[in-house]
C-alpha positions in Angstrom: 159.8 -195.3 -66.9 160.9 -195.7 -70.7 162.6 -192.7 -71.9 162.1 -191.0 -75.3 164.7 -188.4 -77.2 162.9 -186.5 -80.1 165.1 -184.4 -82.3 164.1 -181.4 -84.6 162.9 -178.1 -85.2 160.5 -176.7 -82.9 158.9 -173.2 -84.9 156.2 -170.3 -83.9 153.2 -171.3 -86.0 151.1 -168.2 -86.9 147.4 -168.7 -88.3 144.3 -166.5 -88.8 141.5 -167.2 -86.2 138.9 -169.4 -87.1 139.1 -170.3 -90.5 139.7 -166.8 -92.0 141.9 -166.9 -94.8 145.6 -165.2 -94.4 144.3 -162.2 -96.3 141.3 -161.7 -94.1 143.2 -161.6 -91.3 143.7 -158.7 -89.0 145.4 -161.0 -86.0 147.4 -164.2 -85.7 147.6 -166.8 -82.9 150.8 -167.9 -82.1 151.4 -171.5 -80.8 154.5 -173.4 -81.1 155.6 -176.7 -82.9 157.2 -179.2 -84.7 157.1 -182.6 -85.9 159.6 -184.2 -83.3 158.5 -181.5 -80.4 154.4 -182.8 -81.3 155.4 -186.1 -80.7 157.3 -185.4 -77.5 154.4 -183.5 -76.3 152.0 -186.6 -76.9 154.6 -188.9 -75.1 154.5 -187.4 -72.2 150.9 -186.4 -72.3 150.6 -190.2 -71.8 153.2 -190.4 -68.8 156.6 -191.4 -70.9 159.7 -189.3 -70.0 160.1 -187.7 -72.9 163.0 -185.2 -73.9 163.2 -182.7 -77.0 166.5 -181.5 -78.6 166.9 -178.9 -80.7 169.0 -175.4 -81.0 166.9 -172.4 -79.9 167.5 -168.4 -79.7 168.9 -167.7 -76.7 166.3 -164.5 -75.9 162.7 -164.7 -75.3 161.0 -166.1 -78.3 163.4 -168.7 -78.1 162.5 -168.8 -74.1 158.6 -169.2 -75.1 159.3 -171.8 -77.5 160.7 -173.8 -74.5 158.4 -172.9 -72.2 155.7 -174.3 -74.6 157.0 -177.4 -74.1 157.6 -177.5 -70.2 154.2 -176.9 -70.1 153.7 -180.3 -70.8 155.8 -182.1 -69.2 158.7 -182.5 -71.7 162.3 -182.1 -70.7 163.9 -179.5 -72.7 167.3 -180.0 -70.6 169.1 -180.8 -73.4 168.1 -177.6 -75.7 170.9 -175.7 -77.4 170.7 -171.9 -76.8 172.3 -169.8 -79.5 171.7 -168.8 -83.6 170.0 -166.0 -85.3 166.4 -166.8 -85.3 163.1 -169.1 -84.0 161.7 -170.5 -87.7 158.2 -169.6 -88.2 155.3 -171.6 -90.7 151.8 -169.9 -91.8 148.6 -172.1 -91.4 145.6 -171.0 -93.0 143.2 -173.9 -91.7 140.7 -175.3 -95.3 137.7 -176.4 -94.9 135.1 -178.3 -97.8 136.8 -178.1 -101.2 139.3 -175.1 -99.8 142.4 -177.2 -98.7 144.9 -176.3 -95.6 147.8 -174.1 -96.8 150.8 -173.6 -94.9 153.7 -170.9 -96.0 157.8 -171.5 -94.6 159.6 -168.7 -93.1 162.4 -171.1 -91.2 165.3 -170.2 -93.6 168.6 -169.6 -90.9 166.7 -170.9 -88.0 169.5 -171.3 -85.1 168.3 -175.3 -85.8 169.1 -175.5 -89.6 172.7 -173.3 -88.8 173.6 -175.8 -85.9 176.8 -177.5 -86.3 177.5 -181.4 -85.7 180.1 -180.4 -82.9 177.7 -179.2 -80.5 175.8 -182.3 -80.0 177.1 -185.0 -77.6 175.3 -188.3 -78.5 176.5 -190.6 -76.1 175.4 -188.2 -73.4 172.2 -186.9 -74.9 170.8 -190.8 -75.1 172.4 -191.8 -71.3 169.5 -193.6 -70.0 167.5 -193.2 -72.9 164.9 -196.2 -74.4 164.2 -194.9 -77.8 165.0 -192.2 -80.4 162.5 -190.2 -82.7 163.4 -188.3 -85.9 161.8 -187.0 -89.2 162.9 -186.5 -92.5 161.8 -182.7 -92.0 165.0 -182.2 -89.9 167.5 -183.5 -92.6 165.7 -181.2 -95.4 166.4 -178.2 -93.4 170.0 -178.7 -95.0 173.1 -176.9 -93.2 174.8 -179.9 -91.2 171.5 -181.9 -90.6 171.9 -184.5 -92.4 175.0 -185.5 -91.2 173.7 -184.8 -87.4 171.2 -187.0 -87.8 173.6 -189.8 -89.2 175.8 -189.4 -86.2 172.6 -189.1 -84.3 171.7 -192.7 -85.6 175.1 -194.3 -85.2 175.5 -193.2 -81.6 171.9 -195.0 -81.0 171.9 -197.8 -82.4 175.4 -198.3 -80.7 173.8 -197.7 -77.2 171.0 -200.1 -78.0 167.9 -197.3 -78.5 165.1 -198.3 -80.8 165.2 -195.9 -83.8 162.1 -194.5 -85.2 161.9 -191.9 -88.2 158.7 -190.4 -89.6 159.5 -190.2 -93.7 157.6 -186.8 -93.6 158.4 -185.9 -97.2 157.9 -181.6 -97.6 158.3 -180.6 -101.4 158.8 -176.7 -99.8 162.0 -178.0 -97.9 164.1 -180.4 -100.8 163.2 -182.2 -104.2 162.3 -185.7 -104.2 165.9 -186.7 -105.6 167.6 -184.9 -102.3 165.7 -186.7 -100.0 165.6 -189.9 -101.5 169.7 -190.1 -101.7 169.7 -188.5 -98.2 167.1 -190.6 -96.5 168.4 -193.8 -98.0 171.7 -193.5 -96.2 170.1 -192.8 -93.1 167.4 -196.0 -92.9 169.7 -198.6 -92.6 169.6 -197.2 -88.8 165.9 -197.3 -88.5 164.0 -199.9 -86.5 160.6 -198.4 -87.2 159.5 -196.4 -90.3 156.6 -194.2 -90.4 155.1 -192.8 -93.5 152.0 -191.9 -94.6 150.2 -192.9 -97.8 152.7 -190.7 -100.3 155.8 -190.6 -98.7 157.3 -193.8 -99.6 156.5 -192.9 -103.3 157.3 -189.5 -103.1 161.0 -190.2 -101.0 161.9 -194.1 -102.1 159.3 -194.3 -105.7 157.5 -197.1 -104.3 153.9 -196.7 -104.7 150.7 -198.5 -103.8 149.1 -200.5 -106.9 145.3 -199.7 -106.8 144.9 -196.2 -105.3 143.5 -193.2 -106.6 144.7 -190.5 -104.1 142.6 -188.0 -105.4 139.7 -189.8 -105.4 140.0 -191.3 -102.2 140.8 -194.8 -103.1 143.2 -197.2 -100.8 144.2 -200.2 -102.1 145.2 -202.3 -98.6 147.0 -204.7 -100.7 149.1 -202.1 -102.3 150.0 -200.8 -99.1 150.8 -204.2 -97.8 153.3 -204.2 -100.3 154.6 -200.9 -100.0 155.4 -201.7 -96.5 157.0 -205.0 -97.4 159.0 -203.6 -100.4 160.8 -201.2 -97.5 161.3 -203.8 -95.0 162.8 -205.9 -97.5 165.1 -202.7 -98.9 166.4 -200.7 -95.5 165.2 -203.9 -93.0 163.0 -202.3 -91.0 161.8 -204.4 -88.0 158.5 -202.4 -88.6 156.8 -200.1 -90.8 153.8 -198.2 -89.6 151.5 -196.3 -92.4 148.6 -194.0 -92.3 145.9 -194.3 -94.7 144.0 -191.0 -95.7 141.4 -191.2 -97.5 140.5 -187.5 -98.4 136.9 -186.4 -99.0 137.2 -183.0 -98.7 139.1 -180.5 -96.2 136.6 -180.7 -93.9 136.1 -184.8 -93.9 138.3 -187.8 -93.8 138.4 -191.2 -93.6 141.4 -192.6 -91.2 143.0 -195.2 -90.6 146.4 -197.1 -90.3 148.4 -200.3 -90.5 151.6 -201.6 -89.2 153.6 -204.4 -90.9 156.2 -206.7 -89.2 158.0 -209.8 -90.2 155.5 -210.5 -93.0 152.5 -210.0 -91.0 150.3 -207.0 -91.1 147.6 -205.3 -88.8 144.9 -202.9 -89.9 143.1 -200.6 -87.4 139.5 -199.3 -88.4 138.9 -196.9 -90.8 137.3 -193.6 -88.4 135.1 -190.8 -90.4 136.4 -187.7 -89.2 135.1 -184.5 -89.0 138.5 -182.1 -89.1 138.9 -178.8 -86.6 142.8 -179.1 -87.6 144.5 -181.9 -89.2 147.8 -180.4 -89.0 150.2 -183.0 -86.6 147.8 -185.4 -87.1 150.4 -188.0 -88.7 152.6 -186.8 -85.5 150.2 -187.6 -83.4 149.9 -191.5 -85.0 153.8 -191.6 -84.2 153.8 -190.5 -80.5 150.6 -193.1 -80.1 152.5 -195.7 -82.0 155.6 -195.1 -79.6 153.8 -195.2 -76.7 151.8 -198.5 -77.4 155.1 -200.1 -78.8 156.6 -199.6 -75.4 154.5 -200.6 -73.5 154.6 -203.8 -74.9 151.0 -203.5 -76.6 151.4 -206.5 -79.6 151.1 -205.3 -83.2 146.8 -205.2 -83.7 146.5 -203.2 -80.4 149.3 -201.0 -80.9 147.7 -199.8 -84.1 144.6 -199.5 -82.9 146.1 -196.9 -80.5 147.8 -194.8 -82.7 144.7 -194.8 -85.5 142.4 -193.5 -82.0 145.2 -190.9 -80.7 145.7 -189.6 -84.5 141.8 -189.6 -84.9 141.4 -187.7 -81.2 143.8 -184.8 -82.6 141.8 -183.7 -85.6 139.6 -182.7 -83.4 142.0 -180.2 -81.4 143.4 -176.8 -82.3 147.1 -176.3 -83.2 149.8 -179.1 -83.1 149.4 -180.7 -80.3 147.9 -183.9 -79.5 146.3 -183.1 -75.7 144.9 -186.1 -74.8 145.3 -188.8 -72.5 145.5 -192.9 -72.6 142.2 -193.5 -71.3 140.8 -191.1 -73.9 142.9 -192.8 -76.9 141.5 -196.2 -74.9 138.2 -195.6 -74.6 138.3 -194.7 -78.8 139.8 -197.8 -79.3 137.6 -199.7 -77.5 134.7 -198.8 -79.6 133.3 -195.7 -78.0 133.3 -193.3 -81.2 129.5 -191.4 -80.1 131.5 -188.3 -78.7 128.6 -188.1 -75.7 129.1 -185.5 -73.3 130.9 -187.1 -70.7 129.3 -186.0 -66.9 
């Protein structure tokens, strides 16, 4: 069984029921999450052994966080325990014309305080296949982004595949920060994934053609997105998701995945959202998974595109769904019939 270690912040999310806005509410639900713990959770959802790191509290929010995740099936062996506090986001879920909002409260999380001397990377990635990062986890400043370098050295000299999700967050660093921090970490990077900003927003290398706002994708401009950061960092691949936005409520979706000059699109899916938040997590633990198992390039993208379309249509951050679901997407099978 191929092993997977993510590495990040895993947070308490807080969000109104339903689609009340934050100051309608009277009650929050609490779930937990993170970019890197989301994408653990959807690994071994679909049977990988998959491991989480991070630095938790070490008393019982800390313990729920954790617990979250064992639910699951992830191995949270090699959690830190210590630091001041569990970091916490706000969701207020949009819908039409409202968008999704989501409000920070992670400053001095025991995470963003942790030190580069309490992680052993030659023993955290014994046995290990892959490694999984985000740019949120450098942003969250303190010591990160030199943890993730050594993070990166120590895998690439053990042999893992290295995978990092650009995630750009304007709330966490400004576009120069993470485009001087990020750059000295890709040279490590087998497999980029960013989404249809976040090589403009991190590297200024934008698609020719597209009108965000209006919903327009240029494929050709994304084409050469993806070649232009091959060519810079040399990527092996680079996997991007392609949003076109028609309101809060509706998208279109879809992705491609470039490699050695050659380039696979998946279908473009209509989706109707319940909560798009982890969706671009859940196109990463899909795109893991399908790498790994040796799927070649068209139906590994057709996988993720299905597992990322499948979580818009579930509650909080994580992607619960299995392979023959994301399968059975991908095969065609896109009437949502009740199944008996």
């Amino acid at each position: 069984m191929k092993r997977i270690i993510t590495f990040g912040e895993i947070m308490m999310r807080l969000n109104p029921e339903s689609y009340l806005r934050f100051t309608q509410a009277e009650k929050f639900e609490a779930t937990y999450a993170g970019g890197e713990a989301n994408v653990a959770v959807s690994l071994a959802n679909y049977g990988m052994d998959s491991a989480f790191v991070t630095k938790v509290p070490s008393h019982e929010i800390g313990q729920a966080a954790i617990n979250a995740l064992r639910r699951f099936g992830v191995d949270t062996s090699l959690v830190l325990r210590g630091g001041a506090r569990l970091g916490i986001y706000f969701a207020e879920k949009g819908a039409s014309q409202r968008p999704s909002k989501v409000i920070y409260d992670r400053s001095g999380s025991s995470i963003a305080t942790a030190q580069a001397a309490e992680f052993d990377w030659k023993q955290i990635f014994s046995g290990a296949d892959w490694f999984h990062w985000t740019g949120i986890t450098p942003a969250l400043g303190g010591e990160l982004p030199d943890i993730c370098l050594e993070a990166c050295k120590a895998a690439k000299e053990l042999g893992l595949t290295v995978s990092c999700d650009l995630n750009y967050r304007k709330k966490l660093w400004t576009r120069e920060e993470a485009g001087r921090i990020m750059a000295g970490l890709m040279p490590y990077v087998d497999v980029c994934i960013a989404n249809e900003e976040d090589a403009k927003d991190v590297f200024g290398i934008a698609a020719a053609d597209t009108d965000l706002d209006a919903g327009k994708l240029s494929h050709e401009g994304y084409i050469s997105v993806a070649r232009q950061l091959a060519e810079r960092f040399g990527f092996k691949k680079v996997a991007i998701t392609l949003r076109g936005s028609l309101s809060a409520s509706d998208n279109d979706w879809a992705g491609m995945l470039y490699s050695g000059g050659q380039v696979s699109f998946s279908p473009t899916y209509r989706v109707h959202i319940v909560d798009r938040v982890g969706g671009g997590d859940s196109f990463g633990g899909g795109l893991i998974y399908a790498l790994l198992s040796g799927f070649d390039d068209q139906k590994a993208i057709h996988f993720a595109v299905a597992a990322s379309c499948l979580k818009h249509s579930i509650e909080h951050d994580f992607n619960l769904v299995s392979v023959q679901e994301v399968e059975a997407l991908a095969a065609g099978n896109t009437t949502g019939r009740i199944q008996r």
